[in-house]
DRENZA-330637 format. One record per residue (C-alpha): z, x, y. Coordinates in steps of 0.02 Angstrom, whole numbers, m for minus. Example, Ala and Ser with C-alpha at 12.3 -4.5 7.8 and 13.67 -1.06 7.14 Angstrom:
// DRENZA-330637
NODE      w      u      v
NODE    390    615   m225
NODE    357    684    m53
END
This chain:
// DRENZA-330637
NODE      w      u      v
NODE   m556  m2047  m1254
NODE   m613  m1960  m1395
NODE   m729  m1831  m1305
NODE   m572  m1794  m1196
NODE   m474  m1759  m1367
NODE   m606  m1646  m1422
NODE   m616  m1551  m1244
NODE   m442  m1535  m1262
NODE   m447  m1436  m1437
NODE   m582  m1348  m1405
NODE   m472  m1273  m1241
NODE   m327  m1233  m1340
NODE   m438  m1137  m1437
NODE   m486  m1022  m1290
NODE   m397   m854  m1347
NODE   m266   m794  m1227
NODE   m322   m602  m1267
NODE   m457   m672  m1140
NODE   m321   m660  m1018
NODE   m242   m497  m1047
NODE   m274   m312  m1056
NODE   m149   m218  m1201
NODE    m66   m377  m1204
NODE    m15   m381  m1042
NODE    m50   m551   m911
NODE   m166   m473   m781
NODE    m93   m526   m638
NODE     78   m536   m554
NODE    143   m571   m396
NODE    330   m537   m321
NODE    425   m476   m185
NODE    389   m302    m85
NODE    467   m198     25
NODE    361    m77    135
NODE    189    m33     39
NODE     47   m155    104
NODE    190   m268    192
NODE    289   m153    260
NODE    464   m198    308
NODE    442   m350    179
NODE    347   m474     92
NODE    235   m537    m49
NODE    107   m445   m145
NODE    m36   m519   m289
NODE    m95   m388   m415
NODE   m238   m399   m531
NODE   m268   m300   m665
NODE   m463   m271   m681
NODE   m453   m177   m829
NODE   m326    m64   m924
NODE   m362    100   m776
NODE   m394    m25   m635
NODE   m283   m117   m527
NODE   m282   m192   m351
NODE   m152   m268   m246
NODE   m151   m393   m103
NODE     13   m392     23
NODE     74   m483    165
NODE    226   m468    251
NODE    304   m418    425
NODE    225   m368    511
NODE     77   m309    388
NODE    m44   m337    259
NODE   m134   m228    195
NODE   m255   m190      7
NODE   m211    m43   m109
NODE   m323    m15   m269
NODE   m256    102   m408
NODE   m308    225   m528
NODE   m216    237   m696
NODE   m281    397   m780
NODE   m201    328   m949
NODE   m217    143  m1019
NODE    m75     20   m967
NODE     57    m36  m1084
NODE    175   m130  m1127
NODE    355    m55  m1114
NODE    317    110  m1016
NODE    299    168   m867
NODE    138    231   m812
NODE     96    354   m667
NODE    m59    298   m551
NODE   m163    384   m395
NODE   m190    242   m258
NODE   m281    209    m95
NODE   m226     60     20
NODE   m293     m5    176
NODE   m141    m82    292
NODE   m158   m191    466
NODE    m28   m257    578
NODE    m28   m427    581
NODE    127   m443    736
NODE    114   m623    786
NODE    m66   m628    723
NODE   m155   m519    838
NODE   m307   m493    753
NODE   m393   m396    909
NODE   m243   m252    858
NODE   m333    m95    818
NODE   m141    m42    731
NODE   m196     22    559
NODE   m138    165    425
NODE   m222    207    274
NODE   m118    265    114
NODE   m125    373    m30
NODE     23    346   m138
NODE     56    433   m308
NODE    174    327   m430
NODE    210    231   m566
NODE    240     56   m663
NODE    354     18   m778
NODE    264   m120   m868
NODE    430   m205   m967
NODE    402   m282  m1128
NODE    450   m469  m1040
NODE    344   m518   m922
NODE    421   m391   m798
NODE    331   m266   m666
NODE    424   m116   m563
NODE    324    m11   m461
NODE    369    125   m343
NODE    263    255   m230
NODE    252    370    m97
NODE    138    487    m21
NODE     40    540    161
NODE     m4    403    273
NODE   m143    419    411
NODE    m66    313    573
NODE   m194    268    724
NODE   m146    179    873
NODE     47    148    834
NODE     70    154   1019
NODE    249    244   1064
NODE    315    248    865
NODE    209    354    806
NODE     76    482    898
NODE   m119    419    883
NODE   m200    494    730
NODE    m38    555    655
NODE     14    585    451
NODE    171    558    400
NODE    261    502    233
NODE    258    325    163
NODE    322    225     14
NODE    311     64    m90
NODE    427    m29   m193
NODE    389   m181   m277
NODE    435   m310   m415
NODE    305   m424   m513
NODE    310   m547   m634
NODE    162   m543   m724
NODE     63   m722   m741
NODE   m105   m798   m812
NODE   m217   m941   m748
NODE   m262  m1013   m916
NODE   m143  m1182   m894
NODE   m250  m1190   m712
NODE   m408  m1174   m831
NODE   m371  m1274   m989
NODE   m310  m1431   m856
NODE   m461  m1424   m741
NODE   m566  m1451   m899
NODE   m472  m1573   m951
NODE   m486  m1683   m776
NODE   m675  m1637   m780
NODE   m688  m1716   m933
NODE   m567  m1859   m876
NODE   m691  m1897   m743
NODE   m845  m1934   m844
NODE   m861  m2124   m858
NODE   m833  m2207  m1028
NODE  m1025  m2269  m1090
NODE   m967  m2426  m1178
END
């Protein structure tokens, strides 16, 4: 009992700077519409460092990967212009064998709000191959993102999966 109170202080002691770049949780996840889900969906973002960023979507009927470039350090409370590349698949009832693909190159920006708040929006030329009818084989054309994020950390996660492991250890008396 008393190992698992020391375990316990010695977590809370785990600074959450650890956590953050410029003071801001590095990652978020929220709603999207078009962008690496297209009509709609989810999207995770992680924050690698205060230039890099990449984001995971799914959606209907995509998902899709887009990594981003921001040529000046994030921060709090401003918005912040970024260069982008993203990777998108159809994903229509889960036909992995679909060859349906377009690969993005958006120029935009994040406002990073001072509460826990994300709002990103882009747009730029889109490479389309195999869109069957919609869309001629090999073709550019425009595209755009929109999203909304709440930025979030994993330290709880951390700080209570120490806590079990220590939990766990049998009691030598």
């Amino acid at each position: 009992m008393i190992l698992g109170g020391i375990t316990i202080a010695q977590d809370d002691e785990v600074p959450i700077k650890n956590f953050q770049i410029n003071g801001l949780f590095k990652n978020e996840i929220g709603p999207q519409f078009w962008g690496t889900s297209a009509f709609g969906g989810i999207h995770f973002t992680h924050y690698i460092n205060a230039h890099w960023g990449t984001e995971f979507g799914v959606g209907v009927p995509k998902a899709g990967v887009k990594t981003y470039f921001y040529p000046w350090q994030i921060e709090r409370g401003k918005a912040m212009p970024y260069l982008g590349v993203a990777g998108i698949f159809d994903t229509r009832l889960f036909n992995i064998a679909s060859r349906d693909y377009n690969v993005y190159f958006p120029i935009g920006f994040t406002w990073f709000t001072n509460r826990r708040w994300n709002v990103s929006m882009d747009a730029g030329p889109s490479y389309f191959n195999d869109f069957g009818d919609a869309i001629d084989q090999g073709a550019w054309a425009a595209y755009f993102s929109v999203k909304v994020g709440y930025r979030i950390t994993f330290v709880r996660f951390k700080k209570r999966q120490k806590q079990i492991d220590v939990e766990s250890i049998p009691d030598p008396n």
